[in-house]
C-alpha positions as CSV (number, residue, x, y, z in Angstrom):
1,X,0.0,0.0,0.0
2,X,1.2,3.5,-0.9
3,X,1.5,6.3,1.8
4,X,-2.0,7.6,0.7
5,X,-3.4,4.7,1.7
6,X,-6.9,5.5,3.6
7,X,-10.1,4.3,4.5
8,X,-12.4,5.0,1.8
9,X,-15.8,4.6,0.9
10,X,-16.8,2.2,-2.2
11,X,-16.5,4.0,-5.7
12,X,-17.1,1.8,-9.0
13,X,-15.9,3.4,-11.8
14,X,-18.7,4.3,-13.8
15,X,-16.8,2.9,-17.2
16,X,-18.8,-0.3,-16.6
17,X,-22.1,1.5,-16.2
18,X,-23.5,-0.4,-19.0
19,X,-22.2,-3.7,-19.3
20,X,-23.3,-4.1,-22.9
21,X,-20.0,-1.2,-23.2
22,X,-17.6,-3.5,-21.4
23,X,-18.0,-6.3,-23.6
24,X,-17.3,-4.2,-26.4
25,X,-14.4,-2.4,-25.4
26,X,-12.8,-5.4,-24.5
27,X,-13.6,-6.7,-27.7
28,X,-11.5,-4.2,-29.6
29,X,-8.6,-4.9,-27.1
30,X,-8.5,-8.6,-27.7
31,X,-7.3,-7.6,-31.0
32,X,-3.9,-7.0,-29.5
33,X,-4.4,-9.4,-27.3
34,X,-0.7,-11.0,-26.3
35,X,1.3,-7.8,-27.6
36,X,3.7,-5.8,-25.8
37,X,1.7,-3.2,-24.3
38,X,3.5,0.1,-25.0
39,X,2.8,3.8,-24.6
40,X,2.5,4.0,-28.3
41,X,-0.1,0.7,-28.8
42,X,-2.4,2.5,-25.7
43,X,-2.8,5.5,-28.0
44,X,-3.6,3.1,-30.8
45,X,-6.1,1.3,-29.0
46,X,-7.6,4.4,-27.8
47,X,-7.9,5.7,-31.5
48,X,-9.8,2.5,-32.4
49,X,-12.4,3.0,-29.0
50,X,-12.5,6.8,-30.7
51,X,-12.8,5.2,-34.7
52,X,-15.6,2.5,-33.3
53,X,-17.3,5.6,-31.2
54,X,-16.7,3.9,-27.8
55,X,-14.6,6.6,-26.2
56,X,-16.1,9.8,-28.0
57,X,-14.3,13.4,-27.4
58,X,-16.0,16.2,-27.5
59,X,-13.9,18.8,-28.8
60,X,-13.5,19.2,-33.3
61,X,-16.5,17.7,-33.6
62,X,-17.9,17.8,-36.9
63,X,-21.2,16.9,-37.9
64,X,-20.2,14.4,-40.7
65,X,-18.7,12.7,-37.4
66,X,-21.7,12.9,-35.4
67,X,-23.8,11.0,-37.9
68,X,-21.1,8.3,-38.2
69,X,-21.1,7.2,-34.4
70,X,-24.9,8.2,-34.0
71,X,-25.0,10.7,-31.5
72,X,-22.3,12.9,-29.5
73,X,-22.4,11.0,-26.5
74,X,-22.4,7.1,-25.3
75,X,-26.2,6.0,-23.9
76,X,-27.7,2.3,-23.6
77,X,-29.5,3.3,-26.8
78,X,-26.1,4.0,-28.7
79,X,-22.7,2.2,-27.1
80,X,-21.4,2.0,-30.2
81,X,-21.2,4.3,-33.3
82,X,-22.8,3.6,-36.5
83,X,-20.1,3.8,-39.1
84,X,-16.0,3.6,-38.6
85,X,-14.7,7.1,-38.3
86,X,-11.9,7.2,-41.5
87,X,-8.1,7.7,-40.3
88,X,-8.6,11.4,-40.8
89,X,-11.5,11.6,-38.7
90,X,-9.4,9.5,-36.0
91,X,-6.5,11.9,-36.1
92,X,-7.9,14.5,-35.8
93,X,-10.0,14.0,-33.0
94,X,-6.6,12.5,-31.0
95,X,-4.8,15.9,-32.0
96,X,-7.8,18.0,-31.5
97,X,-8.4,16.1,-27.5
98,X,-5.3,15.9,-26.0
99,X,-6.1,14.2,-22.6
100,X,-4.8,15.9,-19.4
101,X,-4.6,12.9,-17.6
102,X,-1.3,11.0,-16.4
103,X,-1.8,7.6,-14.4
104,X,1.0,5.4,-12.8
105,X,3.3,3.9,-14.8
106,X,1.7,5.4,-18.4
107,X,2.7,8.5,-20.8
108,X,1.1,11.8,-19.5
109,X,-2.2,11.9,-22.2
110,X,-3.8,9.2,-24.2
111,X,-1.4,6.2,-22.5
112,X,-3.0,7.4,-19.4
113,X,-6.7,7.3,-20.6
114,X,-6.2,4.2,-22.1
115,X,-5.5,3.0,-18.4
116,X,-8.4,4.6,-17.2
117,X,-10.4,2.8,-19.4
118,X,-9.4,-0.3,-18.6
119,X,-8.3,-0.1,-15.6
120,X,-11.4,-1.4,-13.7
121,X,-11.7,-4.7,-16.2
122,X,-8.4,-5.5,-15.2
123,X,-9.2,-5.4,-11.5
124,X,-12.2,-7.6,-12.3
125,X,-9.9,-10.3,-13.6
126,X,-10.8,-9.9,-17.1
127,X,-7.4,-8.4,-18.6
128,X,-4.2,-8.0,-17.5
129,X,-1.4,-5.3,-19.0
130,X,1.7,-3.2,-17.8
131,X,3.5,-1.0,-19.9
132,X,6.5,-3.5,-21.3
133,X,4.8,-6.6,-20.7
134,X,2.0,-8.5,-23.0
135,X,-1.5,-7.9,-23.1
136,X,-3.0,-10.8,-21.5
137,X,-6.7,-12.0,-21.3
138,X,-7.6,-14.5,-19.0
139,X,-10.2,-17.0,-20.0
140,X,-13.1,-15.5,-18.2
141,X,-12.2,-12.6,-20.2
142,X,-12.4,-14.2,-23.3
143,X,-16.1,-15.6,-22.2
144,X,-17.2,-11.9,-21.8
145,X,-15.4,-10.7,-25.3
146,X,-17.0,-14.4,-27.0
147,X,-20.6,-12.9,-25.5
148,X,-20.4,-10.8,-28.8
149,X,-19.5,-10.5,-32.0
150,X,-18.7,-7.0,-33.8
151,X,-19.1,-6.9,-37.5
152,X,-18.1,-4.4,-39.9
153,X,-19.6,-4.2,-43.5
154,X,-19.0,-1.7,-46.0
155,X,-17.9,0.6,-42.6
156,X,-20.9,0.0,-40.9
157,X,-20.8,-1.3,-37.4
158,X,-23.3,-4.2,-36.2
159,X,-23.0,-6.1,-32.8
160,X,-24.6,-9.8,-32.7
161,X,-25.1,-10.8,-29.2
162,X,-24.3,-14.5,-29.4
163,X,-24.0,-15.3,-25.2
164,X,-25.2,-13.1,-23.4
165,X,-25.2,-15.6,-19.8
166,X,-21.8,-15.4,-20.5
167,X,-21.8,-11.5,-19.2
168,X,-23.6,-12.7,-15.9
169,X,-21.2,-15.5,-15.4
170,X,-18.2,-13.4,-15.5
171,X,-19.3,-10.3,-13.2
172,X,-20.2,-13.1,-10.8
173,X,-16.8,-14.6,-11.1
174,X,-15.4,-11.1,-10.4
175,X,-17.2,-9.8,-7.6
176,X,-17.8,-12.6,-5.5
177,X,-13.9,-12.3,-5.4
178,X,-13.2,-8.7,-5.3
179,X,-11.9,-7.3,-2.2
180,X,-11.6,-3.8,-1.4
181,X,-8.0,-4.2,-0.3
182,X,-6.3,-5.1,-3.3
183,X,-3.2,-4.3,-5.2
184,X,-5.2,-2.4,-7.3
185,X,-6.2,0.1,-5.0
186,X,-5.4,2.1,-2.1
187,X,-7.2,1.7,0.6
188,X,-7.3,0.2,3.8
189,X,-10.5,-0.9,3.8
190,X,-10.9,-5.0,4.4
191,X,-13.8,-6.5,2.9
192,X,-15.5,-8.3,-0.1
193,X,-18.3,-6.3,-1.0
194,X,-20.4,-8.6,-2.3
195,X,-20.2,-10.8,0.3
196,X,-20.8,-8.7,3.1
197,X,-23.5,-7.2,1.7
198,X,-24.8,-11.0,1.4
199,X,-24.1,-11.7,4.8
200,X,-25.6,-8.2,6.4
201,X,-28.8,-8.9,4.0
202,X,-28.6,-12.6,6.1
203,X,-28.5,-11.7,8.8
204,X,-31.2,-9.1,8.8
205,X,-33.7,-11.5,6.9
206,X,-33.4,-13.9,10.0
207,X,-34.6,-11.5,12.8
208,X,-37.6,-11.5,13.5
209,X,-38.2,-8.4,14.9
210,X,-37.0,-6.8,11.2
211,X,-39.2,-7.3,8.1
212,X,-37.6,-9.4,6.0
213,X,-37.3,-7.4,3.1
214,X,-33.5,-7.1,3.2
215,X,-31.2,-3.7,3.8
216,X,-33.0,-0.5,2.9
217,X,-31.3,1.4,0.0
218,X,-30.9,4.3,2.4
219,X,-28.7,1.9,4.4
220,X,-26.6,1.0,1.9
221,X,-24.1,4.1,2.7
222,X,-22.9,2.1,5.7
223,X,-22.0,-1.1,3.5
224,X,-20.8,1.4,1.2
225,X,-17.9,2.8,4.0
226,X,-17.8,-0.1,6.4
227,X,-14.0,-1.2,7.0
228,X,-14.0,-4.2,7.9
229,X,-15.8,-7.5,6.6
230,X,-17.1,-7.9,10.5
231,X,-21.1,-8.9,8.7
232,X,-22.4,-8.8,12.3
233,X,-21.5,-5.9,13.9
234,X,-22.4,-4.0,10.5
235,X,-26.2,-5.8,10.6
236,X,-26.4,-5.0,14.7
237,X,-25.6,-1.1,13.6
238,X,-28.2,-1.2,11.2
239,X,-30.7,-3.2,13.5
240,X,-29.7,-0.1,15.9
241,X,-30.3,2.5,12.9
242,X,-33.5,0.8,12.2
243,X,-34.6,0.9,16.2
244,X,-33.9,4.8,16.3
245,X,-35.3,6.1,12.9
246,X,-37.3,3.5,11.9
247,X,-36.9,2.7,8.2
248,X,-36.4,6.3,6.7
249,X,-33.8,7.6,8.8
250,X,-32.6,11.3,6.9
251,X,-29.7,11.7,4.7
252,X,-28.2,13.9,7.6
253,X,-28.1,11.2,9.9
254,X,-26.8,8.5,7.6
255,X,-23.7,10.5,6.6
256,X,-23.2,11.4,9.6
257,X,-22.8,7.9,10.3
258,X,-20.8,7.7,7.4
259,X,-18.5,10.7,7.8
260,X,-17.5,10.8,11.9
261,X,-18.8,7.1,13.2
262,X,-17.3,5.1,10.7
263,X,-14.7,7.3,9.0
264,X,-14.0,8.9,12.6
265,X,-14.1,12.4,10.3
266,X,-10.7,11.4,8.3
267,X,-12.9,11.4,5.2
268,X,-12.8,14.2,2.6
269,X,-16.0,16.7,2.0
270,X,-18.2,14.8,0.3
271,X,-22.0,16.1,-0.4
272,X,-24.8,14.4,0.7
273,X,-26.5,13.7,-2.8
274,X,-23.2,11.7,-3.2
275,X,-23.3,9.4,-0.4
276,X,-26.8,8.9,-0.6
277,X,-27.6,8.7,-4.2
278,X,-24.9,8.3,-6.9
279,X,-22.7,5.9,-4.2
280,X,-25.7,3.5,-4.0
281,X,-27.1,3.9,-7.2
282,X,-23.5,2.7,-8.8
283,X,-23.1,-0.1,-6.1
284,X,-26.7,-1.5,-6.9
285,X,-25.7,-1.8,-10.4
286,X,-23.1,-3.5,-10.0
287,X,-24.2,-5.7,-7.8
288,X,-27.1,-6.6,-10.0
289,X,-25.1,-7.6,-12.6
290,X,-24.3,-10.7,-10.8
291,X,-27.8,-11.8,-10.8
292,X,-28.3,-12.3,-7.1
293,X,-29.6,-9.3,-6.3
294,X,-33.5,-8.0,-6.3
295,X,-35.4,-4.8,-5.9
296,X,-38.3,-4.8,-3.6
297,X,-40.7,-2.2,-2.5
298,X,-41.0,-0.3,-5.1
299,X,-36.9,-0.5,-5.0
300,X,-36.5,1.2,-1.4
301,X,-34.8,-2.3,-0.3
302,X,-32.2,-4.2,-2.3
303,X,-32.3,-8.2,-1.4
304,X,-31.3,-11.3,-2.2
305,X,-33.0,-13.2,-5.7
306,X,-34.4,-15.8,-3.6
307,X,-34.1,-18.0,-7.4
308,X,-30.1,-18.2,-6.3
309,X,-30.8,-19.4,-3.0
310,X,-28.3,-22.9,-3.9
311,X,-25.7,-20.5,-5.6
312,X,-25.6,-18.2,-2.9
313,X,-25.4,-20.4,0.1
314,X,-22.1,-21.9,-2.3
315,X,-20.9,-18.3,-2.5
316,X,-21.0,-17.6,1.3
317,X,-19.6,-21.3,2.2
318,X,-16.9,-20.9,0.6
319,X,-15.9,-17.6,0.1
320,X,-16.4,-15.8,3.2
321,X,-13.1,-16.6,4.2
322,X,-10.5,-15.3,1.9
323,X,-6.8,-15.3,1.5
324,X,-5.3,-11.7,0.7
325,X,-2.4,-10.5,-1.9
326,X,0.4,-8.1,-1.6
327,X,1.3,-8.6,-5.7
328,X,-1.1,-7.2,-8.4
329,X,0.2,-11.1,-10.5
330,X,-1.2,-13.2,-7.2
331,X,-4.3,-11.0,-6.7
332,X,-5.3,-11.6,-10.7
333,X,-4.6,-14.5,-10.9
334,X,-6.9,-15.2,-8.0
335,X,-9.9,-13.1,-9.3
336,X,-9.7,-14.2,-13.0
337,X,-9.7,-18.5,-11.9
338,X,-13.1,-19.4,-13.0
339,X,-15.3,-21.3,-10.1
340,X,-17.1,-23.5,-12.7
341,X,-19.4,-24.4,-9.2
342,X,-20.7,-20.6,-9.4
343,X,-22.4,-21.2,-13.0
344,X,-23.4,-25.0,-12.6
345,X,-26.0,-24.3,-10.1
346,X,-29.2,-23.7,-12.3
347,X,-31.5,-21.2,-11.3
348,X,-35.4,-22.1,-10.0
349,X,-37.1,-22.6,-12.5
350,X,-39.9,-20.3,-13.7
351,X,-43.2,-21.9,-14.3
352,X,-45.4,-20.7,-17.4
353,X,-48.0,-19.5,-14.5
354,X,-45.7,-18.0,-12.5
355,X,-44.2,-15.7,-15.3
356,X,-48.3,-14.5,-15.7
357,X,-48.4,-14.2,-12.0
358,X,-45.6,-11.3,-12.4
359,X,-46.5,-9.8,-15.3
360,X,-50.0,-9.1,-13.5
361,X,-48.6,-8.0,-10.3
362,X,-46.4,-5.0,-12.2
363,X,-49.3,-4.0,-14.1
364,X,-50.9,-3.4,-11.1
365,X,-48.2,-1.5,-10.3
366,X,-47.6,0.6,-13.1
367,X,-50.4,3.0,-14.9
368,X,-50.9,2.9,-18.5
369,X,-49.4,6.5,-18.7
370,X,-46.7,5.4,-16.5
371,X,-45.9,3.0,-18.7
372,X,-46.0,4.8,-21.6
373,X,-43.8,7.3,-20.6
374,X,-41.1,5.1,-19.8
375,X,-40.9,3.6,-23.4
376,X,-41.3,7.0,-24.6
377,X,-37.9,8.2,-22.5
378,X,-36.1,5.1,-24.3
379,X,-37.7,6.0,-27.7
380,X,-36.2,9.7,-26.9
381,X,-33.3,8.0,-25.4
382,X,-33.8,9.8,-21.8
383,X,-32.8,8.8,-18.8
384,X,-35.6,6.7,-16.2
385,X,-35.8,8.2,-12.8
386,X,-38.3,5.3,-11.4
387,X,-36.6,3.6,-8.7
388,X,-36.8,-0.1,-10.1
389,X,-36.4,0.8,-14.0
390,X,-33.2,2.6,-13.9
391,X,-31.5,0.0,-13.0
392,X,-32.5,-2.0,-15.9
393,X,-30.2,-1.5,-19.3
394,X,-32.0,0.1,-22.4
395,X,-33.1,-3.5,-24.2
396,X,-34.2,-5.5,-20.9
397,X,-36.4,-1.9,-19.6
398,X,-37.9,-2.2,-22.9
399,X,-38.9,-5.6,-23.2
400,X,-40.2,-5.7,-19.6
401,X,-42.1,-2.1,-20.7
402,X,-43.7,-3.9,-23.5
403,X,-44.5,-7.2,-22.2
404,X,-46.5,-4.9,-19.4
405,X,-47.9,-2.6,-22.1
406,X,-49.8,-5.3,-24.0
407,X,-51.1,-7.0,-21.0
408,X,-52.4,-3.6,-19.4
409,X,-54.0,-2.5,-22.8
410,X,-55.2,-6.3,-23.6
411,X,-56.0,-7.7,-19.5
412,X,-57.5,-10.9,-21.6
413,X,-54.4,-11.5,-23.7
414,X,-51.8,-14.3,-22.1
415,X,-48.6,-11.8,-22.3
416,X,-46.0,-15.2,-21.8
417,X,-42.4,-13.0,-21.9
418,X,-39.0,-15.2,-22.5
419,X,-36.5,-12.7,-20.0
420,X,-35.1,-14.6,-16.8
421,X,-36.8,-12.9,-14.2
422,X,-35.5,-12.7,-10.4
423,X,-38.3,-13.7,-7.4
424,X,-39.8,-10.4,-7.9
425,X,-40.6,-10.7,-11.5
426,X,-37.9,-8.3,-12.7
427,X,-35.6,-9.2,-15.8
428,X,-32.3,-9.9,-15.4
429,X,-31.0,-10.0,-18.6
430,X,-32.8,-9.9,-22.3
431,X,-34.5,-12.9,-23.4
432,X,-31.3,-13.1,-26.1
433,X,-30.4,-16.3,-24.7
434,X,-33.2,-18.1,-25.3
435,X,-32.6,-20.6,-28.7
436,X,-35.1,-20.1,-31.2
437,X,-37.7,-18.2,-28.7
438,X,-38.7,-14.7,-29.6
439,X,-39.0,-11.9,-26.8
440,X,-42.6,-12.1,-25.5
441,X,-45.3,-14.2,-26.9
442,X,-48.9,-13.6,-26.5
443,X,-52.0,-15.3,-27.2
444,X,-55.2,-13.3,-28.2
445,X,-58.1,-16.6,-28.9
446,X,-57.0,-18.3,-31.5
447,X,-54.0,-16.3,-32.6
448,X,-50.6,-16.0,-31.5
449,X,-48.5,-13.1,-31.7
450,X,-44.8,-12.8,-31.2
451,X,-43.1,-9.6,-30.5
452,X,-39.1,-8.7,-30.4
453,X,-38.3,-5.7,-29.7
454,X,-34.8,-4.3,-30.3
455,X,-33.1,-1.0,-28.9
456,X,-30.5,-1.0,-32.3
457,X,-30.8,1.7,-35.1
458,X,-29.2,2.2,-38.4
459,X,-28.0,-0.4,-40.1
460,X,-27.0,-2.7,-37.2
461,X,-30.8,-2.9,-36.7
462,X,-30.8,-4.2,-40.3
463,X,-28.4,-7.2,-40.5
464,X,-28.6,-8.0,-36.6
465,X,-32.5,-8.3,-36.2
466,X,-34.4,-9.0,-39.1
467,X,-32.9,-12.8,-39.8
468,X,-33.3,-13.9,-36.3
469,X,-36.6,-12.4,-36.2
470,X,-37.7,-14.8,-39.4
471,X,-36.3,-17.7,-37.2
472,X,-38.2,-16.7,-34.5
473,X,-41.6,-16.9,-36.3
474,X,-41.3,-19.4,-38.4
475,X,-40.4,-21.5,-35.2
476,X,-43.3,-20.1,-33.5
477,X,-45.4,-20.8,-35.7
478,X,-44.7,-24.8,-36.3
479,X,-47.7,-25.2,-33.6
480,X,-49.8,-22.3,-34.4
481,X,-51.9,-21.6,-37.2
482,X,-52.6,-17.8,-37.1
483,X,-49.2,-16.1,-36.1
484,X,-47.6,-12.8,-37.1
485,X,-44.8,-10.5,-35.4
486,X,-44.8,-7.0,-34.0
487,X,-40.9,-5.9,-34.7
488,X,-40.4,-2.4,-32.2
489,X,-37.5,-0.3,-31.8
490,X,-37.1,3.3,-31.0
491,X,-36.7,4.5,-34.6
492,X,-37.5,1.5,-38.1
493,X,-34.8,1.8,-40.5
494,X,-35.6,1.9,-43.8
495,X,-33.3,-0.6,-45.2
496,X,-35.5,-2.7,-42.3
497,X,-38.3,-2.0,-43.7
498,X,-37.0,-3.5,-47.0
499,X,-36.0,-6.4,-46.0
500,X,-38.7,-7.4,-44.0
501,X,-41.1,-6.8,-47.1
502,X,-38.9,-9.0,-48.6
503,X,-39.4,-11.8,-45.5
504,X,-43.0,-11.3,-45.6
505,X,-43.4,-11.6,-49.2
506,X,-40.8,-14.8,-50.0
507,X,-41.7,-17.0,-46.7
508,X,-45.1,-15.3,-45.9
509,X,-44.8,-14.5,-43.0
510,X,-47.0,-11.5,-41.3
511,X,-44.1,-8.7,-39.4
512,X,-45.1,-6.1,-38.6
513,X,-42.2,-3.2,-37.9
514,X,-43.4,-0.2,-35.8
515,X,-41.6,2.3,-34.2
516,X,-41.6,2.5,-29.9
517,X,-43.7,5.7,-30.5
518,X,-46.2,4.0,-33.2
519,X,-46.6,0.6,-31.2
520,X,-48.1,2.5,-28.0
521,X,-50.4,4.7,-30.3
522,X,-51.9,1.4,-31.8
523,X,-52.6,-0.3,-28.2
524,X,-54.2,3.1,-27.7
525,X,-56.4,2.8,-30.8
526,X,-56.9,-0.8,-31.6
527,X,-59.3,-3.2,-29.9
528,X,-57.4,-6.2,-30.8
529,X,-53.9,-7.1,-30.8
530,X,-53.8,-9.4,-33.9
531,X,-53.8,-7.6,-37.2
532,X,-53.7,-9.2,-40.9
């Protein structure tokens, strides 16, 4: 540990925000993958994040340039640009951006962003580099770069999604290993996050005098800080919390709690919007992407996915004890060693009537205009501010958003959607991994009606979606005599438009495209779901 070494509270980095942009960052470094890493390679990687529009500066920005990646900055809607920049566009967005940035070990500038970047994936386990030595993935890397494919045709860009358990599988691996203390980092702080927030979550679940419902996400702050993995004595200071101020203690008094308790005032300033908001916010996502983690109460308390119950009495069995390392080389090594026990447990199985069952509890929970709103944000690719939705990624919020749009528009319809779901009902993932099973299926009388719904634009939405949609329904309708398909996205591209003509008129089969904004004003207008 380095003289700054501190207590500190728990700050992901927020490069991994969106996991989808992980995979595909990652995806462009495997291309060097087993090269000497140099200062002069990190700038060359960086200008192919910038050419591919995954690192995007903001200064020279022309609007030729603009067009090509899709937008000026990175959402869920647009992680990756639509067309490769050309080398002059590359250039001179490098030249025109110099970075004032200088990290350990790197060249003042781009060498330094690039470690930024990827900084975080290589204390996950996922990559390893030093400037001098070779670029080395490890092979739960490679399972999050094999998730996805990234094509390029004629300069346009198009990302197949080929695995995406894969993703879930290796942010398990990670965090159920990742301790604050590493070599990574430098802080004094002794804990794995993950699995003290199982064990606090535990232990509060088994007193009876609490409610069951895990930690609240106003108590989060004090996982968030806590210095030690001591599970008990953090769950009897909540327990104490909890006895004081009830369940909705005030920001005030949690960061106090924070700042002078547990941080004994040796903490910097930190507002309270921070330490109550964007610190838990961050953690919950990340946490979530492990799949053992659930929303309840409308998202005031985080808990355990009851579905993982096996997995995660594995996880705390054997991980709760854990050696430490002094080397970054013994501390990767650790992390990035697959447990192949961690994926082999299979989840509870969802029964047909159990995925109705959820579907009519959230549309009981959310209002028609509720629900339209939301899809309308990710048609306008605007942020959600509902306490369970934004932590769902762009494609999974929009086929949870349409599966409950069709059922609370059509209450008679059987809405039968193909995302895992968690024991409250809420997706985990898309339903991409699901063979030859479309996104939500639905069942109006006699006919059947398949809908996939897609968050791509441009010409990925072309060669990525139509093909596997014609799969889909031609599958789905081996058993089913009157079948068609409702293909949404935010915006239909034209050449989409094309080629599903060209589908419907070759194999006759009934798609139906719609834009996000064109699908809601037919539930509005239309009495049946089924249309010729």
């Amino acid at each position: 540990m380095s003289k700054r070494s501190a207590y500190k509270p728990l700050l992901f980095t927020t490069t991994i925000r969106n996991p989808k942009r992980t995979k595909l960052l990652l995806n462009i470094l495997n291309k060097y993958n087993g090269e000497i890493l140099t200062n002069k390679l990190a700038v060359k990687v960086m200008g192919e994040l910038v050419r591919f529009g995954l690192y995007r500066p903001v200064k020279g920005l022309s609007n030729r340039i603009i067009e090509k990646w899709g937008s000026k900055k990175i959402s869920d809607k647009s992680v990756i640009g639509n067309e490769l920049l050309s080398n002059e566009d590359t250039d001179e967005l490098l030249n025109n951006n110099p970075q004032k940035h200088k990290e350990t070990g790197f060249d003042y500038g781009w060498p330094s962003r690039f470690a930024t970047v990827f900084d975080f994936a290589k204390e996950l386990g996922f990559v390893y580099y030093s400037i001098g030595k070779n670029i080395e993935f490890s092979e739960i890397g490679l399972m999050l770069v094999n998730s996805i494919e990234i094509n390029v045709s004629e300069n346009y860009i198009s990302v197949a999604e080929l695995n995406p358990e894969f993703e879930q599988h290796a942010f398990l691996n990670a965090f159920v290993k990742y301790q604050r203390s590493n070599p990574f980092r430098s802080v004094l702080n002794k804990n794995a996050p993950l699995l003290l927030l199982l064990e606090v979550i535990n232990k509060l679940n088994l007193d009876e005098d609490l409610n069951n419902s895990g930690i609240s996400k106003l108590e989060l702050p004090l996982i968030i800080y806590w210095k030690d993995n001591n599970a008990n004595d953090l769950y009897l200071r909540i327990k104490k919390l909890r006895e004081d101020y009830g369940y909705s203690p005030s920001w005030e008094i949690i960061s106090d709690i924070c700042r002078n308790e547990i941080m004994e005032g040796r903490d910097i300033v930190r507002n309270n919007k921070s330490i109550m908001v964007d610190y838990p916010d961050e953690f919950i996502r990340k946490m979530r992407l492990t799949g053992l983690i659930t929303l309840r109460g409308g998202g005031r308390f985080i808990d355990i996915n009851r579905n993982e119950k096996r997995k995660i009495d594995y996880i705390l069995k054997k991980y709760s004890t854990y050696n430490q390392y002094s080397s970054e080389e013994d501390y990767f090594r650790y992390i990035s060693s697959i447990d192949k026990n961690l994926v082999s447990y299979e989840s509870k199985h969802i029964t047909l009537s159990e995925k109705k069952k959820y579907i009519d509890k959230w549309v009981e929970v959310y209002s028609w205009n509720e629900i339209k709103y939301e899809m309308l944000n990710l048609a306008n690719n605007r942020l959600s501010k509902d306490k369970i939705l934004k932590y769902l990624s762009g494609p999974v919020r929009l086929e949870f958003l349409t599966a409950l749009a069709v059922k609370k528009k059509y209450p008679k319809i059987s809405v039968v959607p193909n995302y895992p779901i968690d024991d409250e009902g809420i997706p985990t993932s898309t339903a991409g991994g699901s063979g030859n099973q479309g996104d939500i299926e639905c069942f109006e009388d006699l006919n059947a009606i398949l809908i996939e719904v897609t968050m791509s634009s441009g010409r990925t939405q072309t060669i990525m979606e139509v093909w596997p949609i014609k799969r889909h329904l031609k599958q789905f309708s081996v058993e089913k005599d009157n079948t068609m398909c409702y293909f949404i996205a935010p915006t239909i591209y034209e050449d989409s438009f094309d080629q599903i003509q060209y589908v419907r008129d070759k194999d006759n089969l009934n798609i139906v495209p719609k834009s996000i904004k064109e699908f809601i004003d037919h539930l509005e207008l239309t009495k049946e779901l089924f249309i010729e």
